[in-house]
N, C-alpha and C positions, 0 to 999 in steps of 0.2 A: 504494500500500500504506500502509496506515496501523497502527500502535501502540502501546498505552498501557497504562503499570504503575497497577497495583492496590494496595490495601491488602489485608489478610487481616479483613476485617469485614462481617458485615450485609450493611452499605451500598453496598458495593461491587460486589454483586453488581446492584442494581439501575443501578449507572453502568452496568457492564460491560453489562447489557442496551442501556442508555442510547445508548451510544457505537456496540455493534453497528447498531444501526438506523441511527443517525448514515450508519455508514460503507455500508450498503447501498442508501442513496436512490438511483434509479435503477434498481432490478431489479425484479422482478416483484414483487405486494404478498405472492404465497405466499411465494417465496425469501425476503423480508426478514424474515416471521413464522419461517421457519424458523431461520429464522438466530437470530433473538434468543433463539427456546425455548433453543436448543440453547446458545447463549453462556451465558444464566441459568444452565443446567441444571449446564455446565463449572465454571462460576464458583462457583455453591454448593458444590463437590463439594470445589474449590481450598482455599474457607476451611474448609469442614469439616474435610476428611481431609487436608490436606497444612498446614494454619495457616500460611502464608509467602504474601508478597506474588506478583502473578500477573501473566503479563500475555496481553493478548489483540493479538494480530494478526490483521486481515484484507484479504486480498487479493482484487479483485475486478474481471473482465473483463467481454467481453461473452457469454460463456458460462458462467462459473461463478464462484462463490465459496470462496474457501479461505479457512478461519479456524483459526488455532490458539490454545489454551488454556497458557501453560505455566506451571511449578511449580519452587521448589524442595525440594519433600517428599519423603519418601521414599514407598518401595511406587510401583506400577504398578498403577490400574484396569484393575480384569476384569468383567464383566456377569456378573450373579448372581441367581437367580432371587429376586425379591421377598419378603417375606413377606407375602401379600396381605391382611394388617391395620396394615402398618405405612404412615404417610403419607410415607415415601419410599425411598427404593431403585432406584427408575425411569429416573433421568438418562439410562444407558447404553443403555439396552433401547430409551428414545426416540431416543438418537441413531442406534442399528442401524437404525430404521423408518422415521428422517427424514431421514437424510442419503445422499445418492449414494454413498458411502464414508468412509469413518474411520481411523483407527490410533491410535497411543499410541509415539511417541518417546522411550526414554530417554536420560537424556543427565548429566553428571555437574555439579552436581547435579540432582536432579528429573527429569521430563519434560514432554512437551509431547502434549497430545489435540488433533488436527486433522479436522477435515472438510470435504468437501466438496456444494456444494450448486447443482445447475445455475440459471442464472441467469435464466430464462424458463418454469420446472416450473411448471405450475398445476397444480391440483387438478378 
């Protein structure tokens, strides 16, 4: 298992992708692509809407990948229908489509968005 704290910036969102990949060398090339959308996806969402440093965790077997996202902002992510001219709003809708399963932990402070993503899925 491996993880590492974030800054609330930019930049950080592209480690955080950075590092996702990092930590999934070994699984299938679909699973690693997933994985990273979906860390990016978390990680923008972090500095956006919660502004507090984050951190990503992932844990990975020979079956599956779990990663979590966590915060200490407040509110809890809810998937919302987009407004289909705006260029973002998607994160969550992608992670229902792309991940094995999901949730959102709260916990005092912040929470934490996890998922799950089996570790040999092709497309």
């Amino acid at each position: 298992m491996g993880m590492r704290s974030f800054h609330a910036s930019p930049a950080a969102v592209a480690e955080a992708r950075a590092y996702a990949n990092e930590q999934t060398q070994g699984s299938s090339s679909h699973a690693a692509d997933v994985v990273e959308l979906l860390v990016s996806e978390l990680a923008s969402n972090a500095v956006a809407h919660a502004g507090t440093p984050f951190t990503v965790s992932v844990q990975f077997d020979d079956q599956r990948i779990r990663v979590e996202v966590s915060d200490t902002g407040d509110g809890v992510p809810c998937v919302r229908p987009p407004d289909p001219l705006a260029s973002n709003g998607r994160g969550l809708q992608l992670l229902g489509a792309l991940a094995d399963s999901w949730g959102v932990d709260s916990h005092e402070p912040g929470k934490t968005v996890w998922f799950l993503v089996g570790t040999t899925r092709e497309v």
